[in-house]
N, C-alpha and C positions, 0 to 999 in steps of 0.2 A: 504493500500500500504506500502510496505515495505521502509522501509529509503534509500537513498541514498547510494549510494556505494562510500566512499572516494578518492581519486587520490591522493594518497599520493605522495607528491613532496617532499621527506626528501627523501625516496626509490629513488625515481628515480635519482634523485639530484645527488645521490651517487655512483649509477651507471654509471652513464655519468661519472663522478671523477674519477672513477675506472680506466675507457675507456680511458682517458687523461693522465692517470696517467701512465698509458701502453706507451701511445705514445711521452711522455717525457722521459721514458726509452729509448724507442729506436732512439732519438734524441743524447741522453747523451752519448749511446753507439760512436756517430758519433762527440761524443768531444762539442754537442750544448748542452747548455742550456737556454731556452726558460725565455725573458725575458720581466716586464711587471713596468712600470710606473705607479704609482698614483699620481696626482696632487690635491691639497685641497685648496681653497683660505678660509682665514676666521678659525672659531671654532668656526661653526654647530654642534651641539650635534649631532645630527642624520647621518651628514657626516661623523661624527671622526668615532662612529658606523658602518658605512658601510665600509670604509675602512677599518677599522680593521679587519671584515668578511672576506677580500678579501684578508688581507693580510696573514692569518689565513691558508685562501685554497691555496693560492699558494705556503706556506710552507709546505703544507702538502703533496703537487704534486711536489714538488720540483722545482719549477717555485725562479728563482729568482725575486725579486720584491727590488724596491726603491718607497719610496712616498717623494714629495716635499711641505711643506704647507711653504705657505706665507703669509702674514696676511692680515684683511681685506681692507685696506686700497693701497693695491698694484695695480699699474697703468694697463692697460688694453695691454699697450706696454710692459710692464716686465713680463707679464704673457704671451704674444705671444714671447718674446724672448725666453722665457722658454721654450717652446712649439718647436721652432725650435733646441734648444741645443738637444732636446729631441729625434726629429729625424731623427737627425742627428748620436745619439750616439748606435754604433755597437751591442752592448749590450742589449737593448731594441728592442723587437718584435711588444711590445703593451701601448699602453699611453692610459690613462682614465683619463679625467677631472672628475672631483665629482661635479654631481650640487646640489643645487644650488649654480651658483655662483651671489659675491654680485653685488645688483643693479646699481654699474657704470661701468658694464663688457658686453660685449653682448656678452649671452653664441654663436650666429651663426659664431657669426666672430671665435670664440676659438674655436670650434669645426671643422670648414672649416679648420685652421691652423693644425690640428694635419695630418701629411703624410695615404691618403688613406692607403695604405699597413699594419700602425697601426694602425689605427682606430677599435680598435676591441670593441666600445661600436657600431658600424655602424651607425655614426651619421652625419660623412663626407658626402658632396653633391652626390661625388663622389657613396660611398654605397648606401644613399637612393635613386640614380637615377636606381644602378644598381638591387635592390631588385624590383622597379616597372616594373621595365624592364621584370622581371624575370630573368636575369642575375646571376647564380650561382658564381659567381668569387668573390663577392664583402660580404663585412663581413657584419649579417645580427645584427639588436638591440636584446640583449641580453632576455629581457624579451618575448617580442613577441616568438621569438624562444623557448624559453622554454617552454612557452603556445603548441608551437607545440607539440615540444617534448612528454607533456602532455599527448597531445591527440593521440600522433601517439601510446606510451609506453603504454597507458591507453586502445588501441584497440578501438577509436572510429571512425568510418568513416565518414569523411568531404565530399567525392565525393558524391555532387546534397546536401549536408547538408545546412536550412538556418542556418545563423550562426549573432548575432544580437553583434554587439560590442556597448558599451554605455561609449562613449569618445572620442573626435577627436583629441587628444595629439598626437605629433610628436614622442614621446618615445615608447608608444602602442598605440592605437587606431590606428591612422595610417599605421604605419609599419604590425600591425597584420592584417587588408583588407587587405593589396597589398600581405602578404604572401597565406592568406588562397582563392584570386579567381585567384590564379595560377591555369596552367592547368597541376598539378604535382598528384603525386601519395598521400601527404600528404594533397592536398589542394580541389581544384576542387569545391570549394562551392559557394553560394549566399550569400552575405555579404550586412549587413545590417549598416550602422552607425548610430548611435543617438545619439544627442547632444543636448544642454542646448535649441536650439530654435526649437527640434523638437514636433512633435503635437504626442501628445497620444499615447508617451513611453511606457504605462503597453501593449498596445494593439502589437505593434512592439516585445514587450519582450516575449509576449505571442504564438507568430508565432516561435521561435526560437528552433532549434533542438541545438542550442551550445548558450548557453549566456554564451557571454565574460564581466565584469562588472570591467568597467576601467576610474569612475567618480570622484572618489574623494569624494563621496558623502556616508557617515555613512550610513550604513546598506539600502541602496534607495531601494533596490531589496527585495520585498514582496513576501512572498507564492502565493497570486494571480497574480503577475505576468510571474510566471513559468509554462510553457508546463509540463504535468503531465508526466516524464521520462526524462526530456531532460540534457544536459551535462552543469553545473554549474561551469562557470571558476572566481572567484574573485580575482582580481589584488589587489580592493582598501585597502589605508593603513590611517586609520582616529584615533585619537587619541582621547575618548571620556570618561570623566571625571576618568581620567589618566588609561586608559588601551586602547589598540589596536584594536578596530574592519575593519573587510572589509567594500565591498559596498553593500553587501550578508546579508540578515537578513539571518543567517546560522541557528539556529534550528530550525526556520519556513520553510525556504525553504527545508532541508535537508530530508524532509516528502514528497516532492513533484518532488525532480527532480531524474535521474537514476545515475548519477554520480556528484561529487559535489568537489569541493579544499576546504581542511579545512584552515582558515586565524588565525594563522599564520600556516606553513607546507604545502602549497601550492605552490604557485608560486615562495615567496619568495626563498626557499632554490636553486629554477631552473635557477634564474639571474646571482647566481655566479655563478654556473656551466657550463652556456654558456658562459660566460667570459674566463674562462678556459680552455672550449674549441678553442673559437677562440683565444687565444693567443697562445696556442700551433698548431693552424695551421698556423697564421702569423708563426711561425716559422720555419714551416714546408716549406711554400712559399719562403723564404728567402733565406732560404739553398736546394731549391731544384734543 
């Protein structure tokens, strides 16, 4: 059998950027420029890193951005005051907290706090009610999205597709069921979740025409646990004796499935890009 066919997520990534980058043009034509917060409690190695990324793209889209870091030790109330200065201010389409934040913070409460309208990581109650909903109005979590994206760009059909996510995180695992058993033209699937107290994971992984792989768990996804063809999406980001693997044992399975995300060049590049887009549609909303 022939190897796997990549889904390059740098390509696509880029194209969506393109797409946005279009549509910040013709915002600027109408005097707007589309504006996005970063908030940082703390110096997280890996947060400074992502931010930087984002702040990187939205210079390159012409998005203005401001980031605000405050330090670890900042009260849970000077970071919600923050949070309302924020959306309050004209200027601003889109506010992003960076998680994590530190443990005497409760990211639900700071997240509830940021104004629906910019919530463009869709983390507000507000969006995840309306993405269950299926609700189109409401800004949808970046990553999951771009999974889609993925699959729609990538030509794979999800109508009557199983589709096995392994992870019940509120960031993906979650949000990616409620988008893929819509009854939409991108979705339309059987959705599977598994998680740390399910019983005989290889055998669930093994039924799956889309394995989604979003545990946190170094390389857990084995050749034998993949359908001979099926569509390999790895989220996970694990840090093993200092270099980066998925949750994807990637050139074992890459023998066995028909499409596969190479880690890193997969997903990763898709998060910021759906950032990007939903900030330049807060925008869009705003002024329209």
């Amino acid at each position: 059998m022939a190897a796997a066919t990549l889904i390059d997520g740098r390509a696509i990534a880029a194209q969506i950027r393109r797409e946005a980058a279009g549509r910040v043009a013709g915002l600027k034509v109408r005097g707007v420029t589309p504006g996005l917060a970063f908030v940082r409690v703390g110096e997280d190695p890996a947060s400074k890193v992502y931010v930087g990324r984002k702040e990187a793209a939205c210079a390159e889209l012409g998005i203005f951005s401001e980031t605000r870091v405050l330090p670890e030790a900042t009260r849970q109330e000077d970071l919600l005051a923050l949070i309302a200065a924020l959306n309050s201010d004209s200027r601003l389409h889109g506010i992003l907290v960076q998680a994590p934040l530190p443990k005497h913070i409760r990211e639900p409460i700071i997240y509830s706090a940021v104004a629906p309208a910019k919530d463009v990581d869709g983390f507000h109650p507000v969006n995840v009610g309306k993405l269950a909903l299926g609700d189109p109005t409401g800004f949808r979590p970046c990553t999951p999205a771009g999974i889609e994206e993925l699959l729609a760009r990538s030509e794979v059909n999800t109508a009557g597709a199983e589709v096995v996510i392994l992870g019940r995180g509120n960031i993906v695992g979650k949000p990616m069921a409620a988008m893929l058993c819509q009854k939409t033209a991108r979705a339309n699937a059987t959705v599977t979740i598994c998680h740390s107290a399910t019983r005989d994971i290889p055998s669930h992984c093994r039924r799956a025409d889309i394995l989604i792989a979003a545990m946190g768990v170094a390389e857990f996804v084995k050749a034998d646990m993949v359908k001979p063809g099926a569509v390999v999406i790895d989220v996970g980001v694990n840090r093993v004796n200092g270099r980066l693997v998925g949750d994807v044992d990637f050139a074992a399975v890459q023998k066995i499935a028909g499409k596969i995300t190479p880690n890193p060049g997969g997903v990763g590049p898709m998060t910021i890009a759906m950032l990007m887009q939903n900030t330049v549609r807060a925008a869009e909303l705003y002024h329209a």
